[in-house]
The first five atom37 places (N, CA, C, CB, O) and aatype in JSON, in Angstrom:
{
  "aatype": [20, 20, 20, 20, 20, 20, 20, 20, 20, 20, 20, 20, 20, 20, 20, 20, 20, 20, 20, 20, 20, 20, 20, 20, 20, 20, 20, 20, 20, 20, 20, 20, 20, 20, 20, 20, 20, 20, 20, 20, 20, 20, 20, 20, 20, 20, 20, 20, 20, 20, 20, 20, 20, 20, 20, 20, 20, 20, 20, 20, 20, 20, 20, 20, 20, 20, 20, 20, 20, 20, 20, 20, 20, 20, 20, 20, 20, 20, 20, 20, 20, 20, 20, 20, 20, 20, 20, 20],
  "atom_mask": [
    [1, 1, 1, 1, 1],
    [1, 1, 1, 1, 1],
    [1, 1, 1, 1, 1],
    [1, 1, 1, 1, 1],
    [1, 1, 1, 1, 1],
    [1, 1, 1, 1, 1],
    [1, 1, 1, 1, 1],
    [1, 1, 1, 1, 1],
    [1, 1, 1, 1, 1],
    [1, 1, 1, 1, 1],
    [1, 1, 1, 1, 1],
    [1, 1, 1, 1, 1],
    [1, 1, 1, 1, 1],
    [1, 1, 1, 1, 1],
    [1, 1, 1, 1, 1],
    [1, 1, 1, 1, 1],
    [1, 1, 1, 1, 1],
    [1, 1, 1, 1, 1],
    [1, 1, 1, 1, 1],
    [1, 1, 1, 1, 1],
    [1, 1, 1, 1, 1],
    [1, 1, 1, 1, 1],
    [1, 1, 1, 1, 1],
    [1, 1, 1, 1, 1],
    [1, 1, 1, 1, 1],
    [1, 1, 1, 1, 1],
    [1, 1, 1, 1, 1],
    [1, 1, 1, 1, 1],
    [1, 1, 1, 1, 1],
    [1, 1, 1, 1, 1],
    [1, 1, 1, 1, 1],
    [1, 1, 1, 1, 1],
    [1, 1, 1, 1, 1],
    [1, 1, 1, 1, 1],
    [1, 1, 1, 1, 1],
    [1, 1, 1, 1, 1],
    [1, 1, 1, 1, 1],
    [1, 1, 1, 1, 1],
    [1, 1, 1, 1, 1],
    [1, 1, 1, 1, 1],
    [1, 1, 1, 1, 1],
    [1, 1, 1, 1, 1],
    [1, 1, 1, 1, 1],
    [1, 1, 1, 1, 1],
    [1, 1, 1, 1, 1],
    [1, 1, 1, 1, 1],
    [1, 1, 1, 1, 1],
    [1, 1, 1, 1, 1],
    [1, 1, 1, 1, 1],
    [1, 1, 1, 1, 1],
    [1, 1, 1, 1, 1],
    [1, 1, 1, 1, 1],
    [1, 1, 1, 1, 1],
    [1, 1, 1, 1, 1],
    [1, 1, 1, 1, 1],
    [1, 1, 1, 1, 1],
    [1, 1, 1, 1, 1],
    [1, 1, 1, 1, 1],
    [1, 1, 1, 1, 1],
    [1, 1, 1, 1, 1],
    [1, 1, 1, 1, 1],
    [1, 1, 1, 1, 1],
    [1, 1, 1, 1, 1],
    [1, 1, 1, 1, 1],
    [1, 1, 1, 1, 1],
    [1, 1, 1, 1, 1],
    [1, 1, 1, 1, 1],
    [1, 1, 1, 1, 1],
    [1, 1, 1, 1, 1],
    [1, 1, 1, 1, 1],
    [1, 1, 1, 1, 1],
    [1, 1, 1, 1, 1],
    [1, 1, 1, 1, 1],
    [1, 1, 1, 1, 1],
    [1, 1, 1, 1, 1],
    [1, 1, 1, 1, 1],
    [1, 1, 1, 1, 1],
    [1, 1, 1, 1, 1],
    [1, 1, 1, 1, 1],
    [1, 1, 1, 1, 1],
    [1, 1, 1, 1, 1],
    [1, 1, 1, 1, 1],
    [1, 1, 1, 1, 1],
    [1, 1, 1, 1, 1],
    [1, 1, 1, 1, 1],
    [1, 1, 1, 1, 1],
    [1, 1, 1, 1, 1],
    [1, 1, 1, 1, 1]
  ],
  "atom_positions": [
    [[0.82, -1.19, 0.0], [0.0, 0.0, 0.0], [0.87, 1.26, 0.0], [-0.94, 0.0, 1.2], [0.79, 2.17, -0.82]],
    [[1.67, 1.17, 0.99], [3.08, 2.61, 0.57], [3.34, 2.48, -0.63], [4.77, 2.59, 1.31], [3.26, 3.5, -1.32]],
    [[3.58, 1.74, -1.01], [4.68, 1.61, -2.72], [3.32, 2.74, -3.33], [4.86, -0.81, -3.98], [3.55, 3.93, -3.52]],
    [[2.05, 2.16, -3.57], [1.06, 2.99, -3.9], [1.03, 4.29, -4.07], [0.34, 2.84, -3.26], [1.11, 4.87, -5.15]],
    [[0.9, 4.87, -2.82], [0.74, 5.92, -2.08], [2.14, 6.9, -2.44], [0.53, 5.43, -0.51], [1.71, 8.03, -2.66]],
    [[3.25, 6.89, -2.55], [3.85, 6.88, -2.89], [3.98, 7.32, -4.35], [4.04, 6.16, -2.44], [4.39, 8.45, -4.64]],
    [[3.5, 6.05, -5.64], [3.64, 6.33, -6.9], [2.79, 7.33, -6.97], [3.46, 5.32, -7.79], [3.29, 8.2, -7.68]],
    [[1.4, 7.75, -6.44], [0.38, 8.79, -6.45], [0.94, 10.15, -6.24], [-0.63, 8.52, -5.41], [0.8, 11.31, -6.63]],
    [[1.73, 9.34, -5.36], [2.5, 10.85, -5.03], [3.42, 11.29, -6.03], [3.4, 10.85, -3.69], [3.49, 12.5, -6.22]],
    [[3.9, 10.78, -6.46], [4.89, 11.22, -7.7], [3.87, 11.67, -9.25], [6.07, 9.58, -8.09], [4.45, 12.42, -10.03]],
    [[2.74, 11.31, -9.56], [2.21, 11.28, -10.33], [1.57, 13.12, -9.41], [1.44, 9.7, -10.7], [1.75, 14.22, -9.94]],
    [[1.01, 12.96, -8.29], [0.47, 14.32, -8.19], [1.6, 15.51, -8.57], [-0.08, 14.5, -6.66], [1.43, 16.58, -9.15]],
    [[2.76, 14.93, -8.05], [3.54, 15.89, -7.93], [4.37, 16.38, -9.29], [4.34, 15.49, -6.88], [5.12, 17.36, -9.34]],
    [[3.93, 15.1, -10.82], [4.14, 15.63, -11.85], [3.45, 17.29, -12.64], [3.88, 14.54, -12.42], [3.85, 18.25, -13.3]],
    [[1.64, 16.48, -11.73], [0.65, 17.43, -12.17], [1.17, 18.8, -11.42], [-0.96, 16.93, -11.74], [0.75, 19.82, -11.95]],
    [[1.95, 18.96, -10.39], [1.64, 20.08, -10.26], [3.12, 20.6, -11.05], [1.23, 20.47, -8.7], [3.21, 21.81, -11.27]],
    [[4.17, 19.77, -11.46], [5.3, 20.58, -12.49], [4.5, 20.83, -13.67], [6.76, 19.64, -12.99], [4.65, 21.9, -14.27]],
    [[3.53, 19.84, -14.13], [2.49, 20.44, -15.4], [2.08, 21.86, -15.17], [0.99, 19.57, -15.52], [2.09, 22.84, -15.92]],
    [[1.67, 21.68, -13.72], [0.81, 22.97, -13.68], [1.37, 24.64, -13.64], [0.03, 22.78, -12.4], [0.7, 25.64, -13.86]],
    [[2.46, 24.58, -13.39], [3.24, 25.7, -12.77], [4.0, 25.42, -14.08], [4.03, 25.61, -11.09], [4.16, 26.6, -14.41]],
    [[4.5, 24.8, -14.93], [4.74, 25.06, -16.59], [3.64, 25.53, -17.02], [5.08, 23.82, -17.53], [3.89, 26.52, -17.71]],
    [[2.13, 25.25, -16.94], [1.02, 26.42, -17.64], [0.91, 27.52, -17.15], [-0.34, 26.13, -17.65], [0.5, 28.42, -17.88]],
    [[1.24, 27.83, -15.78], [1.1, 28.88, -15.23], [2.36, 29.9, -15.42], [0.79, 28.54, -13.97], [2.32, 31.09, -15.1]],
    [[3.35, 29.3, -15.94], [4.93, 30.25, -16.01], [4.86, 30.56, -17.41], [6.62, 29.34, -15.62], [5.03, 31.71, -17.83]],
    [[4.58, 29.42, -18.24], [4.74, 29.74, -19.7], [3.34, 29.58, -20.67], [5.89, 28.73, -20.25], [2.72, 30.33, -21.41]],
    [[3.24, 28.43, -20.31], [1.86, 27.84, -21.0], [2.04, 27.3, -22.15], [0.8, 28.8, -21.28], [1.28, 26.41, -22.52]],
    [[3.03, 27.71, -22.88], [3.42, 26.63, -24.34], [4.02, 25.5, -24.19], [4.39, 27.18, -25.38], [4.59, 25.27, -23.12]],
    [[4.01, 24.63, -25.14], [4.58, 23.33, -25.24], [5.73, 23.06, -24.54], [4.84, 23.04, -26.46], [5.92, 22.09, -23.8]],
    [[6.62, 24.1, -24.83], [8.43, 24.01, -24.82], [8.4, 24.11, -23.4], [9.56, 25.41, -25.68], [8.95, 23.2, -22.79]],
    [[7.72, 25.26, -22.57], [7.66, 25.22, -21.06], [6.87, 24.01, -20.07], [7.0, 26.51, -20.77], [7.14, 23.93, -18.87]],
    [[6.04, 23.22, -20.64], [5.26, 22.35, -20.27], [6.22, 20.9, -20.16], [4.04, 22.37, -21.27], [6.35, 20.02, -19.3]],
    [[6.86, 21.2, -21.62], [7.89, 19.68, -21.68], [9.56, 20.05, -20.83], [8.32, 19.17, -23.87], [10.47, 19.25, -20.66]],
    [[9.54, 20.98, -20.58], [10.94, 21.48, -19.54], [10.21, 21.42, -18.32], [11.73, 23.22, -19.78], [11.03, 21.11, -17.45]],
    [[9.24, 21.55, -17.89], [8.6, 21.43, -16.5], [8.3, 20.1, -16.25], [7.32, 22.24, -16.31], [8.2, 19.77, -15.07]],
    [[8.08, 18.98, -17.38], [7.85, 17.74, -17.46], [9.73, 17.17, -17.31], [6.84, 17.42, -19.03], [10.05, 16.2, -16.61]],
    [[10.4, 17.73, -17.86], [11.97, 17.16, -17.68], [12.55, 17.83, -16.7], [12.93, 17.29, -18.9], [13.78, 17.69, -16.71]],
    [[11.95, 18.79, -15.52], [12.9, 19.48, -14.42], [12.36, 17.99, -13.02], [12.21, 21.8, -13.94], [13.03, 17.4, -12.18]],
    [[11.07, 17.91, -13.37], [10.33, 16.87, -12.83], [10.95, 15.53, -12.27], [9.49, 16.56, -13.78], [10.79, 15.13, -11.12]],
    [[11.78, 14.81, -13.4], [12.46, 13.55, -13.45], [13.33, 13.58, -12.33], [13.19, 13.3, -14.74], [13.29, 12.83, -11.36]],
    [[14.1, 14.48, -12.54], [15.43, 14.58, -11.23], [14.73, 14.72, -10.19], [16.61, 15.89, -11.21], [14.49, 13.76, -9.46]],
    [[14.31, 15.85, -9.96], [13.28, 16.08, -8.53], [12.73, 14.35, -8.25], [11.5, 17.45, -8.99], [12.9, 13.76, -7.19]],
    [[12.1, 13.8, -9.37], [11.42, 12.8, -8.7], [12.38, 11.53, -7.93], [10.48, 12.24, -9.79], [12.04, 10.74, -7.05]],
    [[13.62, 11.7, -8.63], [14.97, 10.55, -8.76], [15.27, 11.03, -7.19], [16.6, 10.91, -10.26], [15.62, 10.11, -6.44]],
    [[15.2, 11.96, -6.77], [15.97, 12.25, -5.55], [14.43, 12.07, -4.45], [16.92, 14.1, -5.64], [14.55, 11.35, -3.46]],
    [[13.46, 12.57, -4.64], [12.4, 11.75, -3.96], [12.51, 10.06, -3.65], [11.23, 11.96, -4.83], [12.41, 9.32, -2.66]],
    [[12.74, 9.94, -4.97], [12.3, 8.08, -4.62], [13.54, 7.37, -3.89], [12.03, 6.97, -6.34], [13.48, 6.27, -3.35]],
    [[14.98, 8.4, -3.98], [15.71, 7.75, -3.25], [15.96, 7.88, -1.61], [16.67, 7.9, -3.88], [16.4, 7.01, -0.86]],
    [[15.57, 9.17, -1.29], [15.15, 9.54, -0.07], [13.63, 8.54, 0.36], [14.93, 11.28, -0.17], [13.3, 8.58, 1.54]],
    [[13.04, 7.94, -0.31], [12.11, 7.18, 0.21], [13.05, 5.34, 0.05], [10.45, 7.54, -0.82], [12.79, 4.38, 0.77]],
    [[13.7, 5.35, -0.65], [14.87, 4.06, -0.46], [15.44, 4.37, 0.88], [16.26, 4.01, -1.72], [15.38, 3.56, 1.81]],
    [[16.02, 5.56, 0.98], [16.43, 5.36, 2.31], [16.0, 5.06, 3.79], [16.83, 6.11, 2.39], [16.44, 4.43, 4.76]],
    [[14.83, 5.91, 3.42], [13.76, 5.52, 4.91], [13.4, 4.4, 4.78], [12.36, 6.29, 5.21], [12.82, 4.03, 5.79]],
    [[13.47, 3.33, 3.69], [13.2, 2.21, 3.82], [13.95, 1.33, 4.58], [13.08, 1.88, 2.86], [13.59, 0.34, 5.22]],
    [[15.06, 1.82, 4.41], [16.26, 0.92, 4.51], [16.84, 1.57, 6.27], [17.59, 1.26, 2.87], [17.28, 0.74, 7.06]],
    [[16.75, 3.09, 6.68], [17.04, 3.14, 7.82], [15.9, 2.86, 9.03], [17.6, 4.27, 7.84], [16.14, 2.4, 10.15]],
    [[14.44, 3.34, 8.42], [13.82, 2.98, 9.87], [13.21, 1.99, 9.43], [12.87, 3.99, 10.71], [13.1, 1.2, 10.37]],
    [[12.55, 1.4, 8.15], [11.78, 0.29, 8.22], [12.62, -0.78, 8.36], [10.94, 0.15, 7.16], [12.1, -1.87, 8.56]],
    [[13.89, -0.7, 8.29], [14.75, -1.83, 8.67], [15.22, -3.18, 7.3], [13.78, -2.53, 9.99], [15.64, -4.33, 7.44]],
    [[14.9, -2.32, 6.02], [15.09, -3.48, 5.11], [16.13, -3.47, 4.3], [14.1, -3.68, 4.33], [16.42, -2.27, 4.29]],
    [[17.04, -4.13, 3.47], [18.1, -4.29, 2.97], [18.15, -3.63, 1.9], [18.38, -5.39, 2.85], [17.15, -3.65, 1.17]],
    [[19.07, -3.02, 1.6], [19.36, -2.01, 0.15], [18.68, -2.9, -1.2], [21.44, -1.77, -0.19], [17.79, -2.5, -1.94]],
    [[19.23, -3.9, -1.25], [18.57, -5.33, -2.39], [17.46, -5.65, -1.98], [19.36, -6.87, -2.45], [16.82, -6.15, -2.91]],
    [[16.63, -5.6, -0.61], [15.5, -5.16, -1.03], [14.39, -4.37, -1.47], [15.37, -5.33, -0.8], [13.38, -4.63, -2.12]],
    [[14.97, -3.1, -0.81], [14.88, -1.09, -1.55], [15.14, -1.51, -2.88], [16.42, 0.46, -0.96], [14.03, -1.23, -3.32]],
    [[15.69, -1.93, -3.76], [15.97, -1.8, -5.12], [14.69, -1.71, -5.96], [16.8, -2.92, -5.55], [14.06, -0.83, -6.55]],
    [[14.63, -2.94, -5.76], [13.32, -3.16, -6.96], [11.74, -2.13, -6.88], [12.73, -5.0, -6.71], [10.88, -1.73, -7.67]],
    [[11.99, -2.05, -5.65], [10.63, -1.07, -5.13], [11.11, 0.38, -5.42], [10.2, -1.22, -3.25], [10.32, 1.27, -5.72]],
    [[12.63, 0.58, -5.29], [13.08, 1.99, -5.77], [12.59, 2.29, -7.4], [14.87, 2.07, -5.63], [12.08, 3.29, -7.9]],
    [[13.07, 0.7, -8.13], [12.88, 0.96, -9.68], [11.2, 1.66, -10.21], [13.13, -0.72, -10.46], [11.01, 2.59, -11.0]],
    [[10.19, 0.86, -9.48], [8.89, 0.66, -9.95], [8.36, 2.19, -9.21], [8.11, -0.99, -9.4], [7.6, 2.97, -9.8]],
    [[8.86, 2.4, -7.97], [8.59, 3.77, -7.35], [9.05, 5.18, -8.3], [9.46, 3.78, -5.89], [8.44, 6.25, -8.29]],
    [[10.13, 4.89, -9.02], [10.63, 6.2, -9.92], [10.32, 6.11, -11.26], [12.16, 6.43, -9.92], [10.22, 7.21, -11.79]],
    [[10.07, 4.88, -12.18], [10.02, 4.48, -13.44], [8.55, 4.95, -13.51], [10.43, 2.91, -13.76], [8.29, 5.37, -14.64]],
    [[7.61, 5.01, -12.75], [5.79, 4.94, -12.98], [5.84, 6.08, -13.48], [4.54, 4.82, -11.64], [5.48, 6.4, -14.62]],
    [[6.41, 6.92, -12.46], [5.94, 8.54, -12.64], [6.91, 9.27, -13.92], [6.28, 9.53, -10.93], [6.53, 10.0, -14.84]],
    [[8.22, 8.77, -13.61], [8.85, 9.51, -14.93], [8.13, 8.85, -15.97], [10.56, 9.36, -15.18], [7.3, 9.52, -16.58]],
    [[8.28, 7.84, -16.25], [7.48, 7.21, -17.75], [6.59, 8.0, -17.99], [6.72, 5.76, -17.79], [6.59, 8.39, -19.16]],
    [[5.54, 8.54, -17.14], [4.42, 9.28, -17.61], [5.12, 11.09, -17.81], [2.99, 9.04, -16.29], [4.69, 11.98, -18.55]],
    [[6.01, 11.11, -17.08], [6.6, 12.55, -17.65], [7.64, 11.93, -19.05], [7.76, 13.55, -16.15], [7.84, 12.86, -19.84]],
    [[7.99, 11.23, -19.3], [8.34, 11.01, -20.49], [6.74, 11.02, -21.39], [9.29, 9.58, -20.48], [6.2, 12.0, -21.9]],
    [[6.41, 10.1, -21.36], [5.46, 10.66, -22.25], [4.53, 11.79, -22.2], [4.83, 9.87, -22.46], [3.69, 11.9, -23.1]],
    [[4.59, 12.56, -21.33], [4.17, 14.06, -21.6], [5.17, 15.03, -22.55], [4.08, 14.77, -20.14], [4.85, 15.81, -23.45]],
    [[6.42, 14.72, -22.06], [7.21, 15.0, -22.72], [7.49, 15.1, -24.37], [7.72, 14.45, -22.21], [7.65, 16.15, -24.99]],
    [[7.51, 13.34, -25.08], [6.45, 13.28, -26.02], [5.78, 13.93, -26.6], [5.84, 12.87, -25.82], [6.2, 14.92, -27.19]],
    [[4.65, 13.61, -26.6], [3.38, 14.31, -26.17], [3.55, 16.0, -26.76], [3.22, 14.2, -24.29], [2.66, 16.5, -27.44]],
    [[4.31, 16.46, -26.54], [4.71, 18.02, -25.83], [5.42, 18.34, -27.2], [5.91, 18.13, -24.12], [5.24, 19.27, -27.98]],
    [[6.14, 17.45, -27.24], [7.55, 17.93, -28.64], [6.87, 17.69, -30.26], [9.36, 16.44, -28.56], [7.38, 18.06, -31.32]],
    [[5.58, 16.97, -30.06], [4.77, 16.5, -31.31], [4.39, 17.87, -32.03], [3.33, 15.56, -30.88], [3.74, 17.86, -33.07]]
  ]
}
């Protein structure tokens, strides 16, 4: 259910780099740079959530991995394809 909660969270937190690219620029080019400032921001989220995995929930880096991959890949994939999307 965290892993969940979590990917939601990365997905809200795309919408709001969407949103503040319509609100700064509103064209394509600002929408798909607010969709690619997104990725990193999210890379350093999901690893700060690897870590709390690993310091207070008590679980092994090899087991943080795979849940790190599926925790960062959901949400960028969908800023990749906004991205996409954006450059069409």
């Amino acid at each position: 259910m965290h892993m969940a909660m979590v990917i939601g969270g990365g997905i809200v937190l795309l919408a709001l780099f969407l949103l503040f690219g319509r609100l700064w620029g509103g064209t394509a080019p600002d929408l798909a740079l607010a969709a690619k400032l997104f990725v990193p921001a999210w890379l350093v989220l999901a690893l700060v959530n690897l870590w709390v995995g690993v310091t207070k929930a008590g679980y092994s880096v090899r087991e943080e991995l795979p849940i790190l991959a599926v925790v960062f890949l959901v949400p960028a994939a969908l800023a990749g394809l906004a991205i996409w999307k954006l450059a069409r």
